[in-house]
FIMAR-287663 format. One record per residue (C-alpha): x, y, z. Coordinates in nm, 3 decimals. Example, Ala and Ser with C-alpha at 12.3 -4.5 7.8 and 13.67 -1.06 7.14 Angstrom:
% residues 2
<site xx="1.230" yy="-0.450" zz="0.780"/>
<site xx="1.367" yy="-0.106" zz="0.714"/>
END
This chain:
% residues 391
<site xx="-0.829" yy="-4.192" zz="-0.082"/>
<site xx="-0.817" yy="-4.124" zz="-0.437"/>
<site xx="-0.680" yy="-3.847" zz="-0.598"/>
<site xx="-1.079" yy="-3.685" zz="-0.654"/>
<site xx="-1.114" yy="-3.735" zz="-0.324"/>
<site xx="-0.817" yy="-3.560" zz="-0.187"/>
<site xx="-0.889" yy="-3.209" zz="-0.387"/>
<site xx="-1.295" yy="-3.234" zz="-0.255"/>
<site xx="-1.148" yy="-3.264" zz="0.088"/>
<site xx="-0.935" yy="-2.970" zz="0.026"/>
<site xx="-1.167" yy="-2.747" zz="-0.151"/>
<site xx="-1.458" yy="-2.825" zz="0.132"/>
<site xx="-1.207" yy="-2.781" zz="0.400"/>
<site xx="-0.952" yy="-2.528" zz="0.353"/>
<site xx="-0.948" yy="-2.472" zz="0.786"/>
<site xx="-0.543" yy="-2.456" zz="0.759"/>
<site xx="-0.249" yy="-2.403" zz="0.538"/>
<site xx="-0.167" yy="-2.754" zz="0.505"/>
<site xx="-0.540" yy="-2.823" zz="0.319"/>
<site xx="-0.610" yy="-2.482" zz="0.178"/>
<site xx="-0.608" yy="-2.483" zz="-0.230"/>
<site xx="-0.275" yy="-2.309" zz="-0.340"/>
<site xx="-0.199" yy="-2.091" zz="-0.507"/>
<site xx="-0.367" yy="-1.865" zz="-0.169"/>
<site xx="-0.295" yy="-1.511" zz="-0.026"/>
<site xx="-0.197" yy="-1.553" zz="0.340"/>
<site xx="-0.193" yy="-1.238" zz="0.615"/>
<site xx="-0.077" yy="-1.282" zz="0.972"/>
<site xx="-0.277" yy="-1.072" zz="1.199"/>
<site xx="-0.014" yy="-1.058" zz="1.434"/>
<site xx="0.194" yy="-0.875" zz="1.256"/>
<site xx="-0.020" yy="-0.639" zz="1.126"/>
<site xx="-0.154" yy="-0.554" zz="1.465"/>
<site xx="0.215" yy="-0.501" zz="1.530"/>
<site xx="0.344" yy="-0.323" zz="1.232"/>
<site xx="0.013" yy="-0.056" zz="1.277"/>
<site xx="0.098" yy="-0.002" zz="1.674"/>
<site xx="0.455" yy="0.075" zz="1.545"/>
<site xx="0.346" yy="0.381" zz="1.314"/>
<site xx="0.075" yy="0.509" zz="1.548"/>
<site xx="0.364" yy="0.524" zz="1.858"/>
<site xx="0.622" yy="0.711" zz="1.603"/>
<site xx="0.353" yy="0.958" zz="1.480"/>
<site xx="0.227" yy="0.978" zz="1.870"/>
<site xx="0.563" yy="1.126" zz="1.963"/>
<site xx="0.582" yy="1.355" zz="1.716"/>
<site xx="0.232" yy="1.527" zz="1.776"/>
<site xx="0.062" yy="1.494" zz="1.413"/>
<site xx="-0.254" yy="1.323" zz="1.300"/>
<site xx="-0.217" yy="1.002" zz="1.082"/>
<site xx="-0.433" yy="0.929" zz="0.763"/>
<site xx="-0.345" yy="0.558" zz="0.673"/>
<site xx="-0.363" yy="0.455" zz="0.313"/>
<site xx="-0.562" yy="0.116" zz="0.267"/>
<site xx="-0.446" yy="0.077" zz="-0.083"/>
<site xx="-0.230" yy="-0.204" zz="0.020"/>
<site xx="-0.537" yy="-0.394" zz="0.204"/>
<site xx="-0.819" yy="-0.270" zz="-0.015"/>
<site xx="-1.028" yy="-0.494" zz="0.292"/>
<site xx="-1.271" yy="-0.369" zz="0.547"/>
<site xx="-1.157" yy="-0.623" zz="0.744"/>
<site xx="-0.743" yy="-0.478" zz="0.772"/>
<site xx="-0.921" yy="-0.114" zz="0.766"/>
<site xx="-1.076" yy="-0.232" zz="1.100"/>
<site xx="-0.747" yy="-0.312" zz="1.257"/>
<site xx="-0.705" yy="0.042" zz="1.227"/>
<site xx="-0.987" yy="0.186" zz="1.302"/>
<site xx="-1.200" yy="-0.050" zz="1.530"/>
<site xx="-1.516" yy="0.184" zz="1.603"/>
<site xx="-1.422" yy="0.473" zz="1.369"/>
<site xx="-1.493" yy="0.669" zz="1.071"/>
<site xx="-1.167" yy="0.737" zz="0.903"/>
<site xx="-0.954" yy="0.914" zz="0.821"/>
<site xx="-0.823" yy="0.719" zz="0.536"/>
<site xx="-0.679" yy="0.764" zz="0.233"/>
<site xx="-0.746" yy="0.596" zz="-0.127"/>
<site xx="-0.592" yy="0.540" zz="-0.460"/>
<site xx="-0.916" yy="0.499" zz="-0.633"/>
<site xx="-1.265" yy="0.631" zz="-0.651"/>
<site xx="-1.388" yy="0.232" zz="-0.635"/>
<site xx="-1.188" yy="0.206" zz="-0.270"/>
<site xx="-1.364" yy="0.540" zz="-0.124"/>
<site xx="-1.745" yy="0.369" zz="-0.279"/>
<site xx="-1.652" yy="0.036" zz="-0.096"/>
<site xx="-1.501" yy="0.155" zz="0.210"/>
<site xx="-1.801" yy="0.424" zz="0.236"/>
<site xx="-2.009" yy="0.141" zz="0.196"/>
<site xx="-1.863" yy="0.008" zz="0.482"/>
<site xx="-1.895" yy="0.365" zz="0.687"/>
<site xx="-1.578" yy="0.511" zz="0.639"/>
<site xx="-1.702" yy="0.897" zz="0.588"/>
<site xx="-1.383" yy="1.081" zz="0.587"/>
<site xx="-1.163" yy="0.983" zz="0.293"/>
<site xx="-0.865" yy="1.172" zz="0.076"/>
<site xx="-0.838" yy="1.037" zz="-0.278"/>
<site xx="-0.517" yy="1.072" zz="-0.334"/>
<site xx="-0.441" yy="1.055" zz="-0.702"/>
<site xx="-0.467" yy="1.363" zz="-0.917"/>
<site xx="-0.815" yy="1.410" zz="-1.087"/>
<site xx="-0.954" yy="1.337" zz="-1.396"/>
<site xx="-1.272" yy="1.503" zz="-1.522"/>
<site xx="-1.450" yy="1.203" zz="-1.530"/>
<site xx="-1.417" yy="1.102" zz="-1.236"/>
<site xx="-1.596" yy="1.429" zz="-1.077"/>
<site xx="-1.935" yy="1.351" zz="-1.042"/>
<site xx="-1.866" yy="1.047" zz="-0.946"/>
<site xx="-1.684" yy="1.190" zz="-0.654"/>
<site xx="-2.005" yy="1.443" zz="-0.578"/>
<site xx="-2.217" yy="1.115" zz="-0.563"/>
<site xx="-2.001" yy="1.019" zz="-0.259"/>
<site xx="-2.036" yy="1.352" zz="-0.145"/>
<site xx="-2.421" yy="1.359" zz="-0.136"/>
<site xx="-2.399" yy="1.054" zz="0.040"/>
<site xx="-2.226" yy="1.245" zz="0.353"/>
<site xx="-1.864" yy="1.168" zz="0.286"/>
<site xx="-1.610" yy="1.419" zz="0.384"/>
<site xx="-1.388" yy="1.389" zz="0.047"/>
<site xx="-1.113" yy="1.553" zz="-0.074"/>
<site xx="-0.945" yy="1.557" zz="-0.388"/>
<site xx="-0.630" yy="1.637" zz="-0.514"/>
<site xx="-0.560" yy="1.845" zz="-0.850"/>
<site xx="-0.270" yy="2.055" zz="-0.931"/>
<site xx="-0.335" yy="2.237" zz="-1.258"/>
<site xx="-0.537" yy="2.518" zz="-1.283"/>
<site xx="-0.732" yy="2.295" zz="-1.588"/>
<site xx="-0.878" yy="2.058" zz="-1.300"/>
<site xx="-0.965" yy="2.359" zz="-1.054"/>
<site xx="-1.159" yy="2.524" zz="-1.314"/>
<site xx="-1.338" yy="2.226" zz="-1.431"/>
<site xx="-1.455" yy="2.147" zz="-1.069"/>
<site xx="-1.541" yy="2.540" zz="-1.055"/>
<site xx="-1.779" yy="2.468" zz="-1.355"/>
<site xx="-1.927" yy="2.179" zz="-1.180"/>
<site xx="-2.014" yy="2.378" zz="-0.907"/>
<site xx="-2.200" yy="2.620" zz="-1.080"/>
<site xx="-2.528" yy="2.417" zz="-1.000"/>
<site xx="-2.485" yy="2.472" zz="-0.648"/>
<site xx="-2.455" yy="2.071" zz="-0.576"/>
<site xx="-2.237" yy="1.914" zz="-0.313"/>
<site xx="-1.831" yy="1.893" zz="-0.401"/>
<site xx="-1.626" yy="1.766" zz="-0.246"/>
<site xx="-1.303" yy="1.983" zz="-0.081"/>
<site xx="-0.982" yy="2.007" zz="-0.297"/>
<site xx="-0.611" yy="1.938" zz="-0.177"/>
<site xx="-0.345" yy="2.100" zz="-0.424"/>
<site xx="-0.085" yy="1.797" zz="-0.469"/>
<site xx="0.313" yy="2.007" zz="-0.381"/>
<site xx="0.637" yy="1.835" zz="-0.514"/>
<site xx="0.871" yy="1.735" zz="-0.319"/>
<site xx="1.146" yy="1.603" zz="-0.475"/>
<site xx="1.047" yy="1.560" zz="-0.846"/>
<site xx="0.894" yy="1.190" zz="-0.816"/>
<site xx="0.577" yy="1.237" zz="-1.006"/>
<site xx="0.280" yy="1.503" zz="-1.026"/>
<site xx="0.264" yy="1.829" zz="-0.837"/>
<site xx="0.322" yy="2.202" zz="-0.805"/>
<site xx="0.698" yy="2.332" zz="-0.665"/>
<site xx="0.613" yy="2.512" zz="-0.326"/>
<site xx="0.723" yy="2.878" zz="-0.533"/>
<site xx="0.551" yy="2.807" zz="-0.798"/>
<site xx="0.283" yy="3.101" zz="-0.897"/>
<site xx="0.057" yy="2.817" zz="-1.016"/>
<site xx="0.021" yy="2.732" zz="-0.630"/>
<site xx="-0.130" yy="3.064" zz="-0.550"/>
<site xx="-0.341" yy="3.085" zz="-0.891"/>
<site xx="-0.503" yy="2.736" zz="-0.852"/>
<site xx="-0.599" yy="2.825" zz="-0.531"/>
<site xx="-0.742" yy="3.169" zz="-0.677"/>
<site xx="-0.961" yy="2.923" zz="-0.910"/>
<site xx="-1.068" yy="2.725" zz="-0.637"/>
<site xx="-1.164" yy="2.993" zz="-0.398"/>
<site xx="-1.338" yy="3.192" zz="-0.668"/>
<site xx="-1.528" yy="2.872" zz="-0.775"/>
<site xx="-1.707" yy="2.812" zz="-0.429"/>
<site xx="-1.485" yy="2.523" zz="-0.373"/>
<site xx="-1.306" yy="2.470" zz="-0.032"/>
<site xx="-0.971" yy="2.465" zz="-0.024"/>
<site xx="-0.851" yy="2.184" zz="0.240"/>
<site xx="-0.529" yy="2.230" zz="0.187"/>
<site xx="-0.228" yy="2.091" zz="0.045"/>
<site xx="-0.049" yy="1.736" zz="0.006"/>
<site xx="0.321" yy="1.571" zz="-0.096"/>
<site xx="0.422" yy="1.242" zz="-0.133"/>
<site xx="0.821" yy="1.148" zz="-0.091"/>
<site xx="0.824" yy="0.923" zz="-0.387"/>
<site xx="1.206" yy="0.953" zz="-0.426"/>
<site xx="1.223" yy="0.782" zz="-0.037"/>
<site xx="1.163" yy="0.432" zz="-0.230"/>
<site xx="1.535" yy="0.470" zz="-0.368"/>
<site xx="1.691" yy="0.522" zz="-0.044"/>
<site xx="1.901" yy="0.176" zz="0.053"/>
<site xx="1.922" yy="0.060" zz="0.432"/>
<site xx="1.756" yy="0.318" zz="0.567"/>
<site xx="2.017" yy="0.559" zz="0.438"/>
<site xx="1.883" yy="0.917" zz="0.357"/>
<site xx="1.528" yy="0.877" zz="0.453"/>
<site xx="1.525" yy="1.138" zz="0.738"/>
<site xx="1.626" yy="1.372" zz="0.481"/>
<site xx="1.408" yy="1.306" zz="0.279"/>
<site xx="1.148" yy="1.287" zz="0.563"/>
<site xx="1.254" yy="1.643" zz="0.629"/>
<site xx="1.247" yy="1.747" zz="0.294"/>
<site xx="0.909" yy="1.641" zz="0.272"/>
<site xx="0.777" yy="1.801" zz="0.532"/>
<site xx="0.958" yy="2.168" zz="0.452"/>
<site xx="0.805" yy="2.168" zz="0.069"/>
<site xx="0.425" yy="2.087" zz="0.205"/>
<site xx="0.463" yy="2.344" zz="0.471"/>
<site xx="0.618" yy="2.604" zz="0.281"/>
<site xx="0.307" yy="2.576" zz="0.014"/>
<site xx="0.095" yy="2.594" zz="0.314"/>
<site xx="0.309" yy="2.908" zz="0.391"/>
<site xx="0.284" yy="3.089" zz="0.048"/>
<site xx="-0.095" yy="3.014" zz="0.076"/>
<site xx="-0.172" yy="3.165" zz="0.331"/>
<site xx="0.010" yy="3.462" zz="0.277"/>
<site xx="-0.210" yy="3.504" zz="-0.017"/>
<site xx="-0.520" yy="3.494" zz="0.166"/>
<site xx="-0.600" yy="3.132" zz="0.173"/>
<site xx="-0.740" yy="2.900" zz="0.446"/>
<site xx="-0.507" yy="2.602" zz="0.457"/>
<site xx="-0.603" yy="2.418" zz="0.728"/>
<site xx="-0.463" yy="1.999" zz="0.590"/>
<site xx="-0.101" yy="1.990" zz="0.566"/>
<site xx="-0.094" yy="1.657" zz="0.485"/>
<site xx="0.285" yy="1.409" zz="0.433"/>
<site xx="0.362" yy="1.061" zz="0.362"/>
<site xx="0.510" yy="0.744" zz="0.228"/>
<site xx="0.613" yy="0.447" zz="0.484"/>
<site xx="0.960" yy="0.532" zz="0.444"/>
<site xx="0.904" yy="0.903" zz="0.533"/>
<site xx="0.683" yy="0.869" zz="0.808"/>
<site xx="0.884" yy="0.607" zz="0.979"/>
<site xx="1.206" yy="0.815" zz="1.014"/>
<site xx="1.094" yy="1.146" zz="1.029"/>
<site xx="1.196" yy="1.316" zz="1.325"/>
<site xx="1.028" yy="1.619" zz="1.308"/>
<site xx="0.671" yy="1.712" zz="1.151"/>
<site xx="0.585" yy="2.034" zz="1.280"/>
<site xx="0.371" yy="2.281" zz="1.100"/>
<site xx="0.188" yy="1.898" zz="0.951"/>
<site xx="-0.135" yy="1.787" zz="1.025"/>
<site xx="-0.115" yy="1.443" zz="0.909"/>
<site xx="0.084" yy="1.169" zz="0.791"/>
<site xx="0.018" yy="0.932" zz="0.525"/>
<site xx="0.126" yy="0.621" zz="0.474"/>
<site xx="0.015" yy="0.254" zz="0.318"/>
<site xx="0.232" yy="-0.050" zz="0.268"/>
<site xx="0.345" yy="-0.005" zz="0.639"/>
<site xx="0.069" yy="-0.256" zz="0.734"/>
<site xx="0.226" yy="-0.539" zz="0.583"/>
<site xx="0.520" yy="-0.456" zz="0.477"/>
<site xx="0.743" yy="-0.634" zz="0.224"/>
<site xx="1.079" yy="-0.697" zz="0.092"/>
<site xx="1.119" yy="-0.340" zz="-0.122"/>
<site xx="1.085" yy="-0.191" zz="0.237"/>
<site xx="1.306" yy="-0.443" zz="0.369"/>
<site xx="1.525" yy="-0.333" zz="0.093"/>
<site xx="1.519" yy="0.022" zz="0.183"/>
<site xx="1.552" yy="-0.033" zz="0.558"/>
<site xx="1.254" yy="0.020" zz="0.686"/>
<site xx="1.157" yy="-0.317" zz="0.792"/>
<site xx="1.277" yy="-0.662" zz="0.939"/>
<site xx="1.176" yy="-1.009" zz="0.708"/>
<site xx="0.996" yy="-1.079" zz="1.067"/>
<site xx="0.769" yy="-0.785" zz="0.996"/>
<site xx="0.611" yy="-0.908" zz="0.711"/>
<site xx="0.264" yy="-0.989" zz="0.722"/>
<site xx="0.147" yy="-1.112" zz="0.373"/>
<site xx="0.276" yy="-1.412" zz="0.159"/>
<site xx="0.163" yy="-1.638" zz="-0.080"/>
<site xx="0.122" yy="-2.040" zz="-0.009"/>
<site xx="0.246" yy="-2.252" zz="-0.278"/>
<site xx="0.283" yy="-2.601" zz="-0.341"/>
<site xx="0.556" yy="-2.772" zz="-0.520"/>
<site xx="0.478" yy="-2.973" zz="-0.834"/>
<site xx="0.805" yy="-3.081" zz="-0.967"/>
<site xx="1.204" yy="-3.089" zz="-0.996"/>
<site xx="1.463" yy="-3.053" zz="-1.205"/>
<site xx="1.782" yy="-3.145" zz="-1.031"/>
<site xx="1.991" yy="-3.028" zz="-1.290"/>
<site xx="1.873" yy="-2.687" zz="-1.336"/>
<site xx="1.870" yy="-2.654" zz="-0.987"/>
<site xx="1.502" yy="-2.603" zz="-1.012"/>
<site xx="1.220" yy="-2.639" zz="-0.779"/>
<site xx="0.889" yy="-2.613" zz="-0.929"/>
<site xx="0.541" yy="-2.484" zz="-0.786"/>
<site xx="0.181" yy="-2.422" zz="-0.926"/>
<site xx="0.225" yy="-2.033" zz="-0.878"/>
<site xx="0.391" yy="-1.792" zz="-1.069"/>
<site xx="0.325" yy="-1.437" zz="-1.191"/>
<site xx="-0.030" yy="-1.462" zz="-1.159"/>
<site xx="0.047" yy="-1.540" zz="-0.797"/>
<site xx="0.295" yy="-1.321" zz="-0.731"/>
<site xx="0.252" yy="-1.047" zz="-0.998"/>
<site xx="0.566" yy="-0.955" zz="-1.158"/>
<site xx="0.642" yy="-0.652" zz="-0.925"/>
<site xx="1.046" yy="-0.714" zz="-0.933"/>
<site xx="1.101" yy="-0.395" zz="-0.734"/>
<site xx="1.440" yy="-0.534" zz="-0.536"/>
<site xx="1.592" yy="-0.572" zz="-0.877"/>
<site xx="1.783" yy="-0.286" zz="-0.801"/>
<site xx="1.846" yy="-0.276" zz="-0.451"/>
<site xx="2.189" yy="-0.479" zz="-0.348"/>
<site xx="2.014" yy="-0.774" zz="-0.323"/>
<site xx="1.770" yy="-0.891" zz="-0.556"/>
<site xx="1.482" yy="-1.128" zz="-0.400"/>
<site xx="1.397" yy="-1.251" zz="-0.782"/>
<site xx="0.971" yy="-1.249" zz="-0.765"/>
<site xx="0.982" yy="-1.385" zz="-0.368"/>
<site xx="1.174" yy="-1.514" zz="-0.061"/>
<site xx="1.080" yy="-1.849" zz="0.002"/>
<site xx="0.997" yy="-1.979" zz="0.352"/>
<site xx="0.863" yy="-2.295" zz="0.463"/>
<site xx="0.504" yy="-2.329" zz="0.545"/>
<site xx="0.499" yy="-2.154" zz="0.903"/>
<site xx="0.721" yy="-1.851" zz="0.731"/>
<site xx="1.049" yy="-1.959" zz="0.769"/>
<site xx="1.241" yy="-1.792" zz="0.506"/>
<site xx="1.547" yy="-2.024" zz="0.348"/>
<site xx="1.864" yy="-1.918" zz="0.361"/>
<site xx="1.938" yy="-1.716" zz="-0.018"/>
<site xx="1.676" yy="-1.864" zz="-0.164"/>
<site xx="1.418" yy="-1.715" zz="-0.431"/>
<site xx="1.131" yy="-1.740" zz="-0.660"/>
<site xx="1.424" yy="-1.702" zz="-0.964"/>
<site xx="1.188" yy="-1.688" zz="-1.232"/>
<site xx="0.815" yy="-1.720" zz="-1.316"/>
<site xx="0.562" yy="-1.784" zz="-1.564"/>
<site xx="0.210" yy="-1.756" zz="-1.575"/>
<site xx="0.152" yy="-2.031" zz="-1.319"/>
<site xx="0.441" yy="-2.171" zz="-1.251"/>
<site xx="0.767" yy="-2.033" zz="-1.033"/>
<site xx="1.093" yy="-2.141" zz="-1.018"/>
<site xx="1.260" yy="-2.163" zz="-0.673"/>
<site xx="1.665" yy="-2.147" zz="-0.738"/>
<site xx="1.956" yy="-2.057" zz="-0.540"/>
<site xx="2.029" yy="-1.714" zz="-0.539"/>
<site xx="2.299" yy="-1.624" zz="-0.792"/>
<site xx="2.607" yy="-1.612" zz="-0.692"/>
<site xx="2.544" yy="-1.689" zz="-0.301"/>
<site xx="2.657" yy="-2.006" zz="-0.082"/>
<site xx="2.305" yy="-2.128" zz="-0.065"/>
<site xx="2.143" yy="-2.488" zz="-0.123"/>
<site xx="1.827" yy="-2.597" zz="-0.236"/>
<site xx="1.626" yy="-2.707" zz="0.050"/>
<site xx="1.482" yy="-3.073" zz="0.083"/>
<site xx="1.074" yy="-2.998" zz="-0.038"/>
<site xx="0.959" yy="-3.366" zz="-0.194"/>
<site xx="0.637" yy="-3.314" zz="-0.399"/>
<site xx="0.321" yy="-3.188" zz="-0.260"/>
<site xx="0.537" yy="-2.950" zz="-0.029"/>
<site xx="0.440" yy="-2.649" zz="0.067"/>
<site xx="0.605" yy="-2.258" zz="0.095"/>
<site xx="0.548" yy="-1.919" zz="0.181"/>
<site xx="0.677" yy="-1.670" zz="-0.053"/>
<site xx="0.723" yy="-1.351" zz="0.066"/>
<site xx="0.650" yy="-1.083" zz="-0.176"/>
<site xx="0.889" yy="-0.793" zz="-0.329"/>
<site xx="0.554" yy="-0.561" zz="-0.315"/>
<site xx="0.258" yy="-0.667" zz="-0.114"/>
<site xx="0.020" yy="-0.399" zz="-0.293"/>
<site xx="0.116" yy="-0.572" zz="-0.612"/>
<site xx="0.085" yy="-0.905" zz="-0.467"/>
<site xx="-0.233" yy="-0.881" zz="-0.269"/>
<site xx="-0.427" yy="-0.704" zz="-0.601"/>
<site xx="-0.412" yy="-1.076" zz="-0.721"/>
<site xx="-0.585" yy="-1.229" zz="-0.507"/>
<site xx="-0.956" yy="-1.185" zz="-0.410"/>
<site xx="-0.953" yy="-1.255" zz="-0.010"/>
<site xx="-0.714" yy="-1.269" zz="0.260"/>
<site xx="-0.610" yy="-1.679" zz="0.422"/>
<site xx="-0.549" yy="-1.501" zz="0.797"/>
<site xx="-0.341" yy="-1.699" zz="1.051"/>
<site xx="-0.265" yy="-1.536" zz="1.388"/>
<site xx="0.105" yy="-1.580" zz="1.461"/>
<site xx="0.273" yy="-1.943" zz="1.392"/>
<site xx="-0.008" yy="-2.157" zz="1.371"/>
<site xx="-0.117" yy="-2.284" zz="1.049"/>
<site xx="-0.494" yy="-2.292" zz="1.147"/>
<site xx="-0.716" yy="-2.041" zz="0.933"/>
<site xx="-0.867" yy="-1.796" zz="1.143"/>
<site xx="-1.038" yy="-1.553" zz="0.927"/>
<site xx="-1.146" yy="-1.555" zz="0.529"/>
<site xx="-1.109" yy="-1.141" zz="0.459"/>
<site xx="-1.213" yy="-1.013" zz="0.117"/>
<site xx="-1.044" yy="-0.715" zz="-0.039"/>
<site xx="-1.149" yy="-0.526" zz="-0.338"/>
<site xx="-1.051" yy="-0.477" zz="-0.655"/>
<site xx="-1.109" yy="-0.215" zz="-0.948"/>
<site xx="-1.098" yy="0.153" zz="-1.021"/>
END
């Protein structure tokens, strides 16, 4: 067969991972079913609602494994996620990022379209401007004031008097106040699981001490809402919240690995590679994806042990003993040895093919336009799942 010949067959047939055209974005359904009955079983025993966060997915298709015959609730990190997964009749969605004025009628829209939406603000600058916008008597949607927790990024410190006078704005505006929301950012620096029920309980005591203070002040505060996958898998107590949050848990990857939160065996997306070329004395091993493949997420570069851009594996997931994607370029990588480990290169002639497991999957996965799904350790193809991108 000549060499035209070989890449028609491939492109016309891509039915398993030893034809589909690399670089390709590979998700075991197996594990995701697993990793999401995990969650839902912790949260279960601890009495509170959950409100996953498909930013990791960004597919219908994953949202589904959640959800089979429901609405929501889910969660979003962009207005372009809540339009695509309302398109696909998901009506009850949190956007989860602080808002910008331009974004608000743009988030009405969804809200004439009979979407339960909330926002999140937490300056009295973006409560006033949605007060303005109401003024016409159109649909808005309901307003979450973002708390902080432990200093990680936006949000209002549970005795803060801003708490109470945002509210003031949003009460006084028409607007409904859902509630409030915290994120345990700080959680992704914990190391082997160390720390993470404290921060898991220092989570939960900031969002339901603003809940506290608000309602002391006359306000309805009905959403008390947590999360991060670290958080919500080792809290061990979330009373006085109503639901947990959380995103990457789905697929997990080797930053939660890192952390503690996860086995290698629980994770669910990697990227399919083929090698292209050696270079014995480098101690190289070269394939035809690199950072546009991978994206250059090198979140383990601080944890103990740094997984370069990738674990490698062999083609059914196997992962190699200490060795990484060292190094990457646009579209090549560079498999090595792990620094400083007892490692060896493994045997991979040309036209081999390997798994790489990635440091973040939501950084991964948003470079690549559909899921390659497999169902446990066969290489067949099972499913062809396209995820969105955009904001």
């Amino acid at each position: 067969m000549t060499k035209t010949a070989v890449l028609d067959a491939v492109t016309a047939n891509p039915v398993s991972l030893d034809t589909v055209a690399t670089p390709a974005l590979v998700l075991d359904v197996s594990k995701v079913d697993r990793n999401i009955a995990r969650l839902r079983a912790h949260l279960a025993k601890l009495g509170t609602g959950f409100r996953p966060h498909v930013k990791t997915s960004k597919s219908l298709d994953v949202a589904r494994r959640l959800f089979p015959e429901r609405t929501g609730p889910i969660t979003v990190s962009t207005l372009a996620e809540a339009e695509y997964f309302a398109d696909g009749g998901f009506t009850d969605i949190t956007y989860a990022v602080g808002l910008s004025f331009n974004r608000i009628e743009r988030a009405r829209k969804l809200v004439a379209r009979g979407v339960r939406l909330s926002v999140l603000i937490d300056t009295p600058e973006q409560a006033h401007a949605l007060a303005e916008a109401a003024a016409d008597g159109g649909p808005m949607p309901a307003v979450l004031i973002e708390i902080d927790c432990d200093g990680h990024r936006g949000g209002v410190l549970p005795d803060d008097p801003a708490l109470v006078a945002i509210a003031d704005v949003v009460r006084d505006g028409g607007l409904e106040l859902a509630g409030v929301l915290t994120h345990a950012g700080e959680s992704y620096n914990a190391r082997g699981g160390a720390g993470l029920p404290e921060a898991a309980e220092g989570e939960r005591a900031a969002a339901v001490a603003a809940a506290e203070v608000l309602r002391a002040a006359g306000h309805h505060c009905p959403v008390v809402s947590v999360g991060s996958t670290p958080t919500a898998h080792f809290a061990q107590n979330l009373s006085g919240v109503t639901e947990v949050r959380a995103g990457v848990f789905s697929f997990f990857d080797l930053v939660m690995h890192g952390i503690g939160v996860c086995a290698v065996e629980d994770i669910a997306a990697s990227v399919l590679l083929t090698v292209i070329g050696h270079r014995p004395e480098k101690g190289w091993i070269l394939t035809d994806g690199g950072w546009m493949a991978l994206s250059r997420d090198r979140g383990t570069q601080r944890h103990p042990v740094d997984q370069g851009y990738g674990m490698v594996c062999d083609i059914d997931g196997k992962p190699f003993a200490d060795v990484i994607v060292e190094d990457a370029s646009q579209e090549h990588g560079i498999i090595k040895v792990r620094p400083g480990s007892g490692g060896s290169l493994p045997d991979l002639p040309i036209g081999s093919r390997v798994r790489i497991l990635p440091n973040h999957a939501c950084a991964t996965c948003a470079q690549h336009e559909a899921y390659n799904v497999v169902d446990g350790a066969g290489r067949e193809i099972v499913g062809h799942w396209p995820r969105m991108r955009g904001w």
